[in-house]
MIVEXNU-334034 format. One record per residue: x, y, z of N, C-alpha, C in turn. Coordinates in steps of 0.1 Angstrom, whole numbers, always signed. Layout:
N
PT | X | Y | Z | X | Y | Z | X | Y | Z
...
This chain:
331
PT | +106 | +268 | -398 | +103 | +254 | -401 | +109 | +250 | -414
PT | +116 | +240 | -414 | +126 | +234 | -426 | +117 | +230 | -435
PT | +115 | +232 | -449 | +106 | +231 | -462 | +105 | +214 | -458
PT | +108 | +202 | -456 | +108 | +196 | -454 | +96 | +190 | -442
PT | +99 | +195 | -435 | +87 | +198 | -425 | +73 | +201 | -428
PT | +73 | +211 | -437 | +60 | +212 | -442 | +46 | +200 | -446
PT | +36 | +203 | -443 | +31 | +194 | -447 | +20 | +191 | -460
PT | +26 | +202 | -471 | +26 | +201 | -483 | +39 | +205 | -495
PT | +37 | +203 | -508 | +53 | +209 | -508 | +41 | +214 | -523
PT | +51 | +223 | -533 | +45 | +227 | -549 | +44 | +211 | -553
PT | +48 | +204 | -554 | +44 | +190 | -561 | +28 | +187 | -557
PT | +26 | +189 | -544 | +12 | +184 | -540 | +3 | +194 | -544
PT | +9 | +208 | -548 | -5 | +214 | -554 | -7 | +217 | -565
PT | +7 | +213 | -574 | +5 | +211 | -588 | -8 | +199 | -592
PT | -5 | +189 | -581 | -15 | +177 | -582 | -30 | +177 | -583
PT | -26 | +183 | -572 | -46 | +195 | -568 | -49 | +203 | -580
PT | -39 | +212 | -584 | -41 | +220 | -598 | -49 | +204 | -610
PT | -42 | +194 | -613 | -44 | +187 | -625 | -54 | +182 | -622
PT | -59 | +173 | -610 | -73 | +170 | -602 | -85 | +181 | -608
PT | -82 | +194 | -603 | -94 | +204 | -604 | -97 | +211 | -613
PT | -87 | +208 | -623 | -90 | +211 | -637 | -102 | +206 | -645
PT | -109 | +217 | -650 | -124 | +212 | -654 | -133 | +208 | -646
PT | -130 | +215 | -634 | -142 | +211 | -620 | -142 | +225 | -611
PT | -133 | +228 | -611 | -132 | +246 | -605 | -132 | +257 | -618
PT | -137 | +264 | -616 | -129 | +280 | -623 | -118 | +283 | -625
PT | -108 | +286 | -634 | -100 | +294 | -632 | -101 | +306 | -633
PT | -103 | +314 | -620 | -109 | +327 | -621 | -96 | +335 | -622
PT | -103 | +350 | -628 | -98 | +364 | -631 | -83 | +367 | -625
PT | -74 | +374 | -631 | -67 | +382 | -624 | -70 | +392 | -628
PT | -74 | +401 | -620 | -84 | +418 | -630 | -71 | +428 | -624
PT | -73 | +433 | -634 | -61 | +445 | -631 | -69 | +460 | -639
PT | -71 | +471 | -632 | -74 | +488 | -639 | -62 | +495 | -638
PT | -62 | +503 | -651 | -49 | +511 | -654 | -52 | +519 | -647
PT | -64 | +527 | -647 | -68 | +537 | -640 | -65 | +541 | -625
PT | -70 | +531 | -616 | -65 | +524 | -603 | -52 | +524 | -598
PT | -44 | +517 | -612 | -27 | +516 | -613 | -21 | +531 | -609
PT | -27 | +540 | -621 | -19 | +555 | -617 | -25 | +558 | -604
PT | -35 | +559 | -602 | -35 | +565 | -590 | -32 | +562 | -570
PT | -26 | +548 | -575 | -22 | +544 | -565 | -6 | +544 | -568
PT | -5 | +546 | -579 | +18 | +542 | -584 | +21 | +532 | -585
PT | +14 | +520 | -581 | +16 | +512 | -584 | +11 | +498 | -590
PT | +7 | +484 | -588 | -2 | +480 | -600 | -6 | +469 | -585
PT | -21 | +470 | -589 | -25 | +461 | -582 | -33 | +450 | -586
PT | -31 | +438 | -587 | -40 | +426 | -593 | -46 | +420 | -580
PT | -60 | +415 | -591 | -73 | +407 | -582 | -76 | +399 | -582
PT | -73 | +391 | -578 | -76 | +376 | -581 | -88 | +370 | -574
PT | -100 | +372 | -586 | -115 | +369 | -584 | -118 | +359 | -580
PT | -120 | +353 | -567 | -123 | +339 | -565 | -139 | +341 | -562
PT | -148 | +352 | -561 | -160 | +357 | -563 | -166 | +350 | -572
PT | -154 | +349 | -583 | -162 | +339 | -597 | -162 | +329 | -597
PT | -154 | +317 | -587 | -154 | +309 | -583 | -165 | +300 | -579
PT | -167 | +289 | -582 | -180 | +278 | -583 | -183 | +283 | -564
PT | -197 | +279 | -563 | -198 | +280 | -544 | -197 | +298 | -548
PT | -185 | +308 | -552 | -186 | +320 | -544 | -179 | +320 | -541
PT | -165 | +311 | -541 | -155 | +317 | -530 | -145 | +301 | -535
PT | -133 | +305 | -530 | -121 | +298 | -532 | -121 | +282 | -524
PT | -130 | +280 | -514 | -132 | +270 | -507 | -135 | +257 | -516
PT | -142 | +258 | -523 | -145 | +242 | -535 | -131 | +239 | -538
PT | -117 | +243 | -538 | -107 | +236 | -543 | -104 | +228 | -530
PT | -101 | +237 | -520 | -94 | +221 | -510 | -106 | +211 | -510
PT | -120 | +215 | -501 | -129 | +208 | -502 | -131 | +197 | -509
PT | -133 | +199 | -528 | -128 | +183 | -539 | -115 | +179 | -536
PT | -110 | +183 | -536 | -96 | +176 | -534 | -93 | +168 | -524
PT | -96 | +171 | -512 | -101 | +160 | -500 | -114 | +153 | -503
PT | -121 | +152 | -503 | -131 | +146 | -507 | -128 | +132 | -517
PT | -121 | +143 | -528 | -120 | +134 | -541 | -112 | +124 | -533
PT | -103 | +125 | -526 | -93 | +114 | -521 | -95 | +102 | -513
PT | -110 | +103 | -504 | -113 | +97 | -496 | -118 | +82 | -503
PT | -118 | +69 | -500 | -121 | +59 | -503 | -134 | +60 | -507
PT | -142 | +50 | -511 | -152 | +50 | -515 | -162 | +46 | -502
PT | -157 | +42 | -492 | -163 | +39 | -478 | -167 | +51 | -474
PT | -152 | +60 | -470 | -152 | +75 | -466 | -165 | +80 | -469
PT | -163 | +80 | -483 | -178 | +87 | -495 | -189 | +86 | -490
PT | -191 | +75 | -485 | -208 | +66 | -487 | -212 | +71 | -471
PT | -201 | +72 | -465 | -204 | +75 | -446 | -205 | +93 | -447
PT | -199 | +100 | -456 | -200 | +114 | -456 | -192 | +127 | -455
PT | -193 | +138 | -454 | -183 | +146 | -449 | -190 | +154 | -438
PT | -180 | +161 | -429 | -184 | +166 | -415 | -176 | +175 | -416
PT | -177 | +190 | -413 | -172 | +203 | -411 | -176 | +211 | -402
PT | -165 | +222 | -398 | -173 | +234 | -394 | -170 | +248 | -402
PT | -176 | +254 | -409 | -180 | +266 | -410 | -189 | +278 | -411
PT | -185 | +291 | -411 | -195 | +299 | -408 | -202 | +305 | -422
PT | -195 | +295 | -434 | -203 | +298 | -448 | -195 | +292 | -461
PT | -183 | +298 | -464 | -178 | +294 | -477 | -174 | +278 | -477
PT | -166 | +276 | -465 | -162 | +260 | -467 | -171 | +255 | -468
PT | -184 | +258 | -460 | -196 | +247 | -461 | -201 | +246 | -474
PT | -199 | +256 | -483 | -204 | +257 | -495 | -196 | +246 | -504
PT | -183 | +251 | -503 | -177 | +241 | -506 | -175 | +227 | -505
PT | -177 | +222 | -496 | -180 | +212 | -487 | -191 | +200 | -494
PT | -205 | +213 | -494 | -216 | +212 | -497 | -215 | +202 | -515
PT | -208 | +211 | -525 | -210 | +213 | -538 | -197 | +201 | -540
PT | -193 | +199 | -530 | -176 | +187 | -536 | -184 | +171 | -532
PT | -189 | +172 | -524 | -199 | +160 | -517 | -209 | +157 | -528
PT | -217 | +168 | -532 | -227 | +163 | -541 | -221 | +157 | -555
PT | -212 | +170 | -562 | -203 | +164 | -569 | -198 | +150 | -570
PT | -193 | +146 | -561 | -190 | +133 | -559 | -196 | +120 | -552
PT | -206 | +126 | -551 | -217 | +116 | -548 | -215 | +110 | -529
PT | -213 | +120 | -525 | -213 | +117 | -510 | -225 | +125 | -500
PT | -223 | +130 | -490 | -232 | +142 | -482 | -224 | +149 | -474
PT | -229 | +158 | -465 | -220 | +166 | -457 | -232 | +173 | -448
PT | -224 | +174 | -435 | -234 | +181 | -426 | -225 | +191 | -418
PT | -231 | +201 | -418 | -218 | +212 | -414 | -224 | +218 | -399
PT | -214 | +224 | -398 | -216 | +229 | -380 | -214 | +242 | -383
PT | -223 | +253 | -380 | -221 | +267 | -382 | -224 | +271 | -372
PT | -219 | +282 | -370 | -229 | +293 | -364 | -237 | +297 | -363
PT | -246 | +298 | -351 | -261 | +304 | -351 | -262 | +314 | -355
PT | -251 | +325 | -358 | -253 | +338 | -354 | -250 | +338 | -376
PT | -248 | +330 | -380 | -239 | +328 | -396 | -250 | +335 | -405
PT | -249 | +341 | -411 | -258 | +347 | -425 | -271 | +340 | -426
PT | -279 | +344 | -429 | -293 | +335 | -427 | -292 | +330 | -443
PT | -286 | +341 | -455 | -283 | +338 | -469 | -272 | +324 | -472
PT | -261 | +326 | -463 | -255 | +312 | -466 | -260 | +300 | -459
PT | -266 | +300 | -446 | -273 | +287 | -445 | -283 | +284 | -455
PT | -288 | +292 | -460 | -297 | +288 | -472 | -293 | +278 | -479
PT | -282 | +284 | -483 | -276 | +282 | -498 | -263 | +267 | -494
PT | -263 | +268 | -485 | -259 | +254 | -478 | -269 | +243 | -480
PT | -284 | +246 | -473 | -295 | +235 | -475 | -294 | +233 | -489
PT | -293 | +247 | -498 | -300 | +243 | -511 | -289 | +233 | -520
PT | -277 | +232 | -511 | -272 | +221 | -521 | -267 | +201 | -515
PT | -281 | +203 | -503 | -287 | +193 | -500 | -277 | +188 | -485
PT | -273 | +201 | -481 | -264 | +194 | -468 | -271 | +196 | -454
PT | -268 | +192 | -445 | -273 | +188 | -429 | -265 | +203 | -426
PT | -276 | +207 | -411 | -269 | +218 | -409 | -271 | +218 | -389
PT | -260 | +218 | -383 | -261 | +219 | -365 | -254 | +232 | -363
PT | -261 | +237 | -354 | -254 | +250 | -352 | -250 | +251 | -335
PT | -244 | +260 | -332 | -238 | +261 | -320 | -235 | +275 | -320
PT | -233 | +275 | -303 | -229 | +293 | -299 | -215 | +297 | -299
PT | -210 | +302 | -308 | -196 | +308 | -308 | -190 | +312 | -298
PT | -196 | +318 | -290 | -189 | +324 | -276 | -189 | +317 | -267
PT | -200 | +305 | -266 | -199 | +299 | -256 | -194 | +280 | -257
PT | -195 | +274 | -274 | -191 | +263 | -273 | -185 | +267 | -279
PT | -169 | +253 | -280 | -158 | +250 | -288 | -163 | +245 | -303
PT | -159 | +251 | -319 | -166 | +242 | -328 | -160 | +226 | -327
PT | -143 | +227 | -322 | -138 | +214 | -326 | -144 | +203 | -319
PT | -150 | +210 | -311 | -158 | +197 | -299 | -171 | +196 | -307
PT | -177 | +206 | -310 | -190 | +201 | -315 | -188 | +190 | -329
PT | -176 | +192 | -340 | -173 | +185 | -348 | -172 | +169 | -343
PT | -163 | +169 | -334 | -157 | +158 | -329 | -170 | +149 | -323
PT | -177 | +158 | -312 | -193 | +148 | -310 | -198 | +143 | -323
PT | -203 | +148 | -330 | -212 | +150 | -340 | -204 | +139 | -350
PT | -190 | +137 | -350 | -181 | +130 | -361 | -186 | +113 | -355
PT | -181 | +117 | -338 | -183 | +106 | -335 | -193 | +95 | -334
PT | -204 | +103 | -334 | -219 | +98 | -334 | -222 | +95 | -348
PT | -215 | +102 | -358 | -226 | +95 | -372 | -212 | +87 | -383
PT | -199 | +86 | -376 | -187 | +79 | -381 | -185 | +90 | -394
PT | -189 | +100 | -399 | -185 | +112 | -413 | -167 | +112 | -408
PT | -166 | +118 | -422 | -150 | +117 | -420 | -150 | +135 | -422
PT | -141 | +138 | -411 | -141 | +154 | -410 | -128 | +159 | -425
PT | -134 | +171 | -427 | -129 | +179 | -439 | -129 | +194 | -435
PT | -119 | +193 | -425 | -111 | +205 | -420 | -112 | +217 | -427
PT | -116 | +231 | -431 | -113 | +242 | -435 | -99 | +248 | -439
PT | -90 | +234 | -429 | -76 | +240 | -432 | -69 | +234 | -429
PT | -74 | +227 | -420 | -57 | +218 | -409 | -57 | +204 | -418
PT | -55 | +202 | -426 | -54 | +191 | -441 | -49 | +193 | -447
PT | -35 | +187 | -451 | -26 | +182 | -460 | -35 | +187 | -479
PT | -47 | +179 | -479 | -54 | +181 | -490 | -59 | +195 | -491
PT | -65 | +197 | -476 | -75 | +209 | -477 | -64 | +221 | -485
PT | -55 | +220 | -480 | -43 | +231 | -479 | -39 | +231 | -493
PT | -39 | +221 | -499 | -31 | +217 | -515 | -40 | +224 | -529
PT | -55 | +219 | -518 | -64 | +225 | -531 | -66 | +245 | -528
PT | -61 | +246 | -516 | -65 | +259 | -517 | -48 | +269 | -522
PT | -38 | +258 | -520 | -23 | +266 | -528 | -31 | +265 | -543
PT | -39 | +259 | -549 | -40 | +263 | -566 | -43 | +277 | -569
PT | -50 | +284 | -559 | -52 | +295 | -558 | -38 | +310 | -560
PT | -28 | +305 | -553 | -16 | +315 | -554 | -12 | +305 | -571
PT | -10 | +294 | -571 | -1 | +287 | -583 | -11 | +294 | -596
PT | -23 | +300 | -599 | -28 | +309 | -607 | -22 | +317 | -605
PT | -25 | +329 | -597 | -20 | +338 | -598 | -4 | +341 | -602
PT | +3 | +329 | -596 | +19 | +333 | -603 | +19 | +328 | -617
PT | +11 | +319 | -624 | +8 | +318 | -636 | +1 | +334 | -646
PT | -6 | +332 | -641 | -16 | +348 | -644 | -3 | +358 | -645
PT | +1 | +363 | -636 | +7 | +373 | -633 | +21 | +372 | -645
PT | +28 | +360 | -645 | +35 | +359 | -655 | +34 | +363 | -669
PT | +19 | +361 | -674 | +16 | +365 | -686 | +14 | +374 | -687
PT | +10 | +385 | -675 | +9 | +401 | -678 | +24 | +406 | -675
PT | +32 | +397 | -675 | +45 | +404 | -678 | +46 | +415 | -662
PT | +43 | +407 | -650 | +42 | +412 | -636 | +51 | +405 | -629
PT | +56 | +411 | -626 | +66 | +404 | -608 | +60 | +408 | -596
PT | +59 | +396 | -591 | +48 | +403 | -578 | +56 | +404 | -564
PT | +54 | +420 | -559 | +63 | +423 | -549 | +60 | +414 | -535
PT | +43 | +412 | -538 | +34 | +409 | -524 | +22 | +402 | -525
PT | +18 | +393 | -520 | +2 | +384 | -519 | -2 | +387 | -506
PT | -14 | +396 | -507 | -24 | +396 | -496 | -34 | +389 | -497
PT | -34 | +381 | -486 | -44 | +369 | -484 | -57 | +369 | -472
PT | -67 | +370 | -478 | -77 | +372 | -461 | -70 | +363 | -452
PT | -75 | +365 | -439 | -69 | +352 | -430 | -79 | +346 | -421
PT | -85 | +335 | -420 | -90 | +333 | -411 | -87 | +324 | -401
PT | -88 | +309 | -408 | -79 | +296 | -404 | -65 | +298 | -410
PT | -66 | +305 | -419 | -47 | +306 | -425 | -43 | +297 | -434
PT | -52 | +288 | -439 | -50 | +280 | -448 | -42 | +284 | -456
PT | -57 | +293 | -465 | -50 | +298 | -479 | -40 | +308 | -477
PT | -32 | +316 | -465 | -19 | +322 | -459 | -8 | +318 | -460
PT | -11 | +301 | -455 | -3 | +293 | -454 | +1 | +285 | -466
PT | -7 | +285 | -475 | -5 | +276 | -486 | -3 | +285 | -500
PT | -6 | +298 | -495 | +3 | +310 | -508 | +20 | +313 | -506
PT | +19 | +310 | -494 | +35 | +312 | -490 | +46 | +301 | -490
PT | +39 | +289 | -494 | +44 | +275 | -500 | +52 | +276 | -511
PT | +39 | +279 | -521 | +36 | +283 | -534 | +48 | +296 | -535
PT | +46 | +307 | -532 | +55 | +317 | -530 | +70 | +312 | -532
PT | +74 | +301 | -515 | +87 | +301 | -518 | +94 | +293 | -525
PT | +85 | +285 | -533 | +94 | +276 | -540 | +92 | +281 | -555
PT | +81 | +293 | -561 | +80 | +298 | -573 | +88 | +312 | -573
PT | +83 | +321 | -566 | +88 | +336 | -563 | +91 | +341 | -551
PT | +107 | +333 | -546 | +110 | +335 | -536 | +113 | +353 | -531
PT | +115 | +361 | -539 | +114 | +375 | -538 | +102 | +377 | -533
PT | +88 | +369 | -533 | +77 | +377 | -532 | +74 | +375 | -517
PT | +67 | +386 | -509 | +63 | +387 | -496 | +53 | +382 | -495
PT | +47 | +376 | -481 | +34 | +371 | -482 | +26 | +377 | -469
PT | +14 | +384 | -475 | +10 | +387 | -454 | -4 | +385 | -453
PT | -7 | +378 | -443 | -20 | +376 | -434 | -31 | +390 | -434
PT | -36 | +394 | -436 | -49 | +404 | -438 | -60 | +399 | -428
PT | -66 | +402 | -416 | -73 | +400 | -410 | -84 | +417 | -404
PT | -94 | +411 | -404 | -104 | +429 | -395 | -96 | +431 | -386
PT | -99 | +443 | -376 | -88 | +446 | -367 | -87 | +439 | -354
PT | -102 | +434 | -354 | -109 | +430 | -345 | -106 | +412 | -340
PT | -104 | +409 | -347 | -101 | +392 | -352 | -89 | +391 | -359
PT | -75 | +399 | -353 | -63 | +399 | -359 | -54 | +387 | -351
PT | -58 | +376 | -350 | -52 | +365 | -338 | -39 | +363 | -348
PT | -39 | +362 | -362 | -26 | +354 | -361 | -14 | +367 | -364
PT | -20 | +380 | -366 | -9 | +389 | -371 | -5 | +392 | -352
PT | -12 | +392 | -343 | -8 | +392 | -331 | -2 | +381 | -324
PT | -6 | +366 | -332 | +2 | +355 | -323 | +18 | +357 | -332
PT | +20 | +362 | -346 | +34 | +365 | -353 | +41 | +376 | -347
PT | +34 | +382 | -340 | +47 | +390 | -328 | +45 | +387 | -317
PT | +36 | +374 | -312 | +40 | +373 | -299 | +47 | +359 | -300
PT | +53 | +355 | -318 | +54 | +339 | -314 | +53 | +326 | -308
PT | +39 | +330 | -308 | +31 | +317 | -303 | +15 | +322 | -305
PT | +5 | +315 | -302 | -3 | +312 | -304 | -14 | +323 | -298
PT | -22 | +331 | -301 | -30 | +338 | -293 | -44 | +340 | -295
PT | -54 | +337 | -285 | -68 | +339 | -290 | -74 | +356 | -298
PT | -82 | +352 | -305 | -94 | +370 | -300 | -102 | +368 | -289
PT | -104 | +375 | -284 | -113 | +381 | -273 | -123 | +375 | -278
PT | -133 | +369 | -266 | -149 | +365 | -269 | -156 | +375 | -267
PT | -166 | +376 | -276 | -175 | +388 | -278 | -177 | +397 | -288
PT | -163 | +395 | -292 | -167 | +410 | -303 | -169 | +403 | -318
PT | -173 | +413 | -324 | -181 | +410 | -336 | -173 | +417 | -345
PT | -176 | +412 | -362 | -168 | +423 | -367 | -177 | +420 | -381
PT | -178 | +429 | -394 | -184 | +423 | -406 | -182 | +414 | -413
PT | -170 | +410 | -409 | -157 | +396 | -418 | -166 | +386 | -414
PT | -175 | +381 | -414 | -183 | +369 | -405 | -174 | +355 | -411
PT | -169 | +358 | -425 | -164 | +347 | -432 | -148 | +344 | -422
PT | -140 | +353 | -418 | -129 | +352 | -414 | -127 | +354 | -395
PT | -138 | +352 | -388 | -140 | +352 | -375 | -137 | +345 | -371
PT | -121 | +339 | -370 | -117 | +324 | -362 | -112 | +326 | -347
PT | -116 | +318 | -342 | -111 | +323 | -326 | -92 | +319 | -321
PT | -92 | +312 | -328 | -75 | +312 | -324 | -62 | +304 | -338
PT | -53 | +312 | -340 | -48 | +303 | -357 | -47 | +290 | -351
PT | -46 | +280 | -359 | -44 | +265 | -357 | -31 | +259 | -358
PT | -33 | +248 | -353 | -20 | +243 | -349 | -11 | +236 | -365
PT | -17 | +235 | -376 | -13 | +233 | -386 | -5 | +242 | -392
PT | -18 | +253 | -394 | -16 | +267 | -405 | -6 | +274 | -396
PT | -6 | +281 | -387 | +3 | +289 | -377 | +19 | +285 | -378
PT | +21 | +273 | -380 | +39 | +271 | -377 | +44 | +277 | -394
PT | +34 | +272 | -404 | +38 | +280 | -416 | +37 | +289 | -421
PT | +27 | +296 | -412 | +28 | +312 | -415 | +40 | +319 | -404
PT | +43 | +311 | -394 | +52 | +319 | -385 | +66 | +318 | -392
PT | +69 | +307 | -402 | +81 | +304 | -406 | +82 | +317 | -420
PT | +69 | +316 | -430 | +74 | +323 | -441 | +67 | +336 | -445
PT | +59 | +343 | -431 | +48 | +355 | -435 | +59 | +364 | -430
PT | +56 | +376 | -442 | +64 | +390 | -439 | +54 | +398 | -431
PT | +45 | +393 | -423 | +40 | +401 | -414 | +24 | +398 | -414
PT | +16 | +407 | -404 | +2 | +407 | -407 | -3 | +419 | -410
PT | -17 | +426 | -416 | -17 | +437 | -415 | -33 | +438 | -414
PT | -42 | +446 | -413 | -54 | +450 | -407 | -63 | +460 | -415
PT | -79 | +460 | -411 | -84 | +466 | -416 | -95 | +467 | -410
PT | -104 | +480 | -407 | -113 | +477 | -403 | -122 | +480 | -407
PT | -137 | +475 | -400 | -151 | +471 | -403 | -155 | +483 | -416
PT | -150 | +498 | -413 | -152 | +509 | -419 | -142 | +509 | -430
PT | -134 | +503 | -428 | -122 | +500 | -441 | -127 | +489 | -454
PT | -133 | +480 | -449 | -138 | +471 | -453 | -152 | +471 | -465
PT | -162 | +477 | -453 | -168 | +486 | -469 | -164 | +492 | -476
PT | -154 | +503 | -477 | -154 | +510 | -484 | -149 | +500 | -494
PT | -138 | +494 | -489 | -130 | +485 | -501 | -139 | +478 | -511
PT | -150 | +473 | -505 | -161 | +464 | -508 | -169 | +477 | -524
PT | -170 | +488 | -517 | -175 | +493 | -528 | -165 | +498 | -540
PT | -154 | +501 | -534 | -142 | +501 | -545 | -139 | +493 | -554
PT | -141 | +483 | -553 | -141 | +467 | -560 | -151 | +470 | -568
PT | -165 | +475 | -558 | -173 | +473 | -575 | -176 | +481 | -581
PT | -173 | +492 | -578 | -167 | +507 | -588 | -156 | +508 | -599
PT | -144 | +496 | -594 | -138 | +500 | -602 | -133 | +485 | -610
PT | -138 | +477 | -604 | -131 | +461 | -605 | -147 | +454 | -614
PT | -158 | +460 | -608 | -170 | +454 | -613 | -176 | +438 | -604
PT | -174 | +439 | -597 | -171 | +426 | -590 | -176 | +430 | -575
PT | -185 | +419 | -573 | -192 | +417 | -556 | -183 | +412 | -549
PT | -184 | +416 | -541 | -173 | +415 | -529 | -175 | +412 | -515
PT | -174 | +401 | -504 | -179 | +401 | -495 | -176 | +406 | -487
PT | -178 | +410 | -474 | -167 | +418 | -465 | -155 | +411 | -462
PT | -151 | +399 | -457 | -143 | +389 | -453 | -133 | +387 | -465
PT | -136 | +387 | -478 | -130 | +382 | -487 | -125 | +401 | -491
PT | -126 | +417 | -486 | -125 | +428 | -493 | -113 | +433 | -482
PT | -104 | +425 | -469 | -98 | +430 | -463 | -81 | +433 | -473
PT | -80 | +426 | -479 | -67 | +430 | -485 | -66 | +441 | -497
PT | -77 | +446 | -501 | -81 | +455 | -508 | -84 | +471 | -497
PT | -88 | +466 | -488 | -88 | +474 | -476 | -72 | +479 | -476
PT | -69 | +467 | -470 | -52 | +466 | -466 | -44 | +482 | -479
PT | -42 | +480 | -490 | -39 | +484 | -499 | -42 | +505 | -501
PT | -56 | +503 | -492 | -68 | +515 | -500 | -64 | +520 | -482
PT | -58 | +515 | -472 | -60 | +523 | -461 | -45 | +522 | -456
PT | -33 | +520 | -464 | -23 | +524 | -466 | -10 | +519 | -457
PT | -15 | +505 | -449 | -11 | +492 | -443 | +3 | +488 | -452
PT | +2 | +486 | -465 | +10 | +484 | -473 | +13 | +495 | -485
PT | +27 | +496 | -484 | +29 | +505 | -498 | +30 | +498 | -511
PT | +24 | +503 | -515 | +21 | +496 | -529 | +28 | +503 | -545
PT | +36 | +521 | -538 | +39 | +528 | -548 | +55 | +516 | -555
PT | +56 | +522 | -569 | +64 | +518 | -575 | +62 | +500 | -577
PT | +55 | +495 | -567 | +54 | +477 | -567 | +42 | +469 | -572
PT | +43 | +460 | -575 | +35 | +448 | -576 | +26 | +441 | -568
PT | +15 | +446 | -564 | +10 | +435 | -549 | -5 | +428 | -557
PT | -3 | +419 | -553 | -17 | +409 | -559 | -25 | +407 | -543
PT | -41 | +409 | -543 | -45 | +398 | -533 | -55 | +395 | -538
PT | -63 | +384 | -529 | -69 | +378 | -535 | -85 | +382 | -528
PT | -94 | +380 | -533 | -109 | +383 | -530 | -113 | +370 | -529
PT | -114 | +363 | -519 | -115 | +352 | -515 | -133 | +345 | -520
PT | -142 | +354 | -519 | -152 | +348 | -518 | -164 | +364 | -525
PT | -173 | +361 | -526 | -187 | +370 | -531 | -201 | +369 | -524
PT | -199 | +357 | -514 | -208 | +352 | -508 | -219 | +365 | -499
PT | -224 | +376 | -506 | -234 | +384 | -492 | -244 | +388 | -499
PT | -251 | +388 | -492 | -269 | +389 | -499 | -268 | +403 | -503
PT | -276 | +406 | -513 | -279 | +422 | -521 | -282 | +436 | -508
PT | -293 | +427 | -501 | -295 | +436 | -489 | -283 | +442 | -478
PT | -280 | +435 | -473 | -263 | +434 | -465 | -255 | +443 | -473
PT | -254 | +438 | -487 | -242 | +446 | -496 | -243 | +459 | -499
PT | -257 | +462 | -500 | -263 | +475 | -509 | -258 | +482 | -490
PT | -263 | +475 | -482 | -262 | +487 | -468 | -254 | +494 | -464
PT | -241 | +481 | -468 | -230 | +483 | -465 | -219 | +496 | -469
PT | -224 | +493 | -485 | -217 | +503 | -497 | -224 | +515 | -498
PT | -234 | +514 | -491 | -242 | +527 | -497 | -240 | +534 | -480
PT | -233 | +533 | -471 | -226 | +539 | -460 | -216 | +546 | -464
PT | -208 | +544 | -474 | -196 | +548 | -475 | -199 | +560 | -491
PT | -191 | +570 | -486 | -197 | +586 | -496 | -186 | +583 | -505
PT | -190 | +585 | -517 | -185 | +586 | -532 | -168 | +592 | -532
């Protein structure tokens, strides 16, 4: 796909960067020396854990939001997620003086629907396996006129979540780092698709790949079958944050054009990563947001002699879930 074609360019998320300044975090890039030797190489973290909400989702979220007319505002926002966008969602709406009613999953964390109500948003849920979300959006849009705020397939959504890589090549600059590689969780592919923007028009040397459970690996399997392919209905995996049923018709043409590949991790990969992080990084980790740390620690990518940054998308999981998780996995 011709940069042209795209349907954001670095100008649009420089824009989003000046917008979300003094309204998001600029969170961490954490780096251990210790970590460093014993992997040979250097690995940087880019905390979005610290992140307002929990997770990297509050940048596209304001940024669409903030753009909508004042009509838009007053009628609301309409989503679907299974936790961080809604948060997002949730906290960009109030922010700005609008509402939002999100469409989750019945099966979604009982901790992030909470934490959704508690920042005053509407909540409809639906069966994953057996309804479509975009249809339940689309009813639910149609019936109360909300203007929908996509997770990813948005020009905006996409712009506020490239500020995310445009730190890190900032960050990484000051530590006097060249980065070989960005691992990015993947779910809708947004933030995949909008580091690899960001990538080729800052550090065209640098690789970019898709990180998904093994189980929910649709788009590193629709990038070798170039074209489009579901996951299987039914299966489950701990990523609850990154369980999308098929890449979308936005994010997919740009990850097929600029991703050096996809790579995998699974459920048992995933804790352990999760506890690695906070053994050695200090930092809560969700499972969804600990797959490229996985990626890294289960040997998917080589990291000797190079540079690889990814990102920890989110921190979003209750103490109980976390402690279970980490405390499966032996010292």
């Amino acid at each position: 796909m011709p940069a042209t074609e795209f349907p954001i360019s670095l100008n649009d998320v420089r824009a989003a960067a000046r917008a979300l300044n003094g309204t998001v975090v600029r969170t961490p890039l954490l780096e251990n020396a210790d970590v460093n030797a014993s992997l040979g190489g250097r690995l940087l973290i880019k905390a979005e854990c610290a992140q307002r909400t929990g997770a990297f989702k509050i940048r596209g979220a304001y940024w669409r939001i903030l753009n909508m007319t004042a009509e838009e505002r007053a009628l609301g926002a309409i989503t679907y997620s299974s936790g961080n966008h809604a948060l997002g969602v949730s906290q960009a709406a109030r922010i700005l003086g609008s509402t939002a009613l999100i469409v989750m999953p019945d099966d979604a964390p009982a901790a992030k629907m909470a934490a959704v109500r508690s920042l005053g948003a509407e909540i409809a849920t639906f069966d994953r396996d057996r309804e479509n979300y975009d249809d339940v959006v689309e009813r639910l849009r149609q019936e109360t006129g909300r203007v929908h705020v996509p997770p990813s397939a948005h020009p905006q959504v996409l712009s506020g979540a490239g500020t995310v890589a445009l730190e890190i090549f900032e960050q990484a600059e000051a530590l006097g780092a060249r980065i070989d590689a960005v691992l990015t969780p993947c779910g809708g592919g947004g933030l995949t698709a909008s580091t690899a923007i960001v990538a080729r028009e800052t550090s065209p040397g640098t690789q970019v790949y898709a990180v998904e459970p093994e189980l929910f690996d649709d788009t590193r399997r629709s990038l070798l079958a170039g074209q489009r392919v579901p996951n299987p209905i039914g299966l489950r995996t701990i990523c609850d944050a990154i369980m999308t049923p098929i890449p979308n018709t936005v994010t997919f043409p740009i990850n097929q054009a600029l991703l050096a590949g996809g790579l995998t991790a699974s459920d048992a990969d995933v804790a352990a990563a999760m506890r690695f992080a906070f053994e050695h990084y200090k930092i809560v980790v969700e499972p969804g947001a600990a797959v490229g740390i996985a990626a890294v620690l289960n040997g998917q990518i080589d990291i000797s002699g190079r540079t690889v940054a990814t990102v920890v998308t989110g921190g979003n999981v209750d103490l109980d879930r976390f402690c279970s998780l980490t405390h499966q996995i032996t010292s």
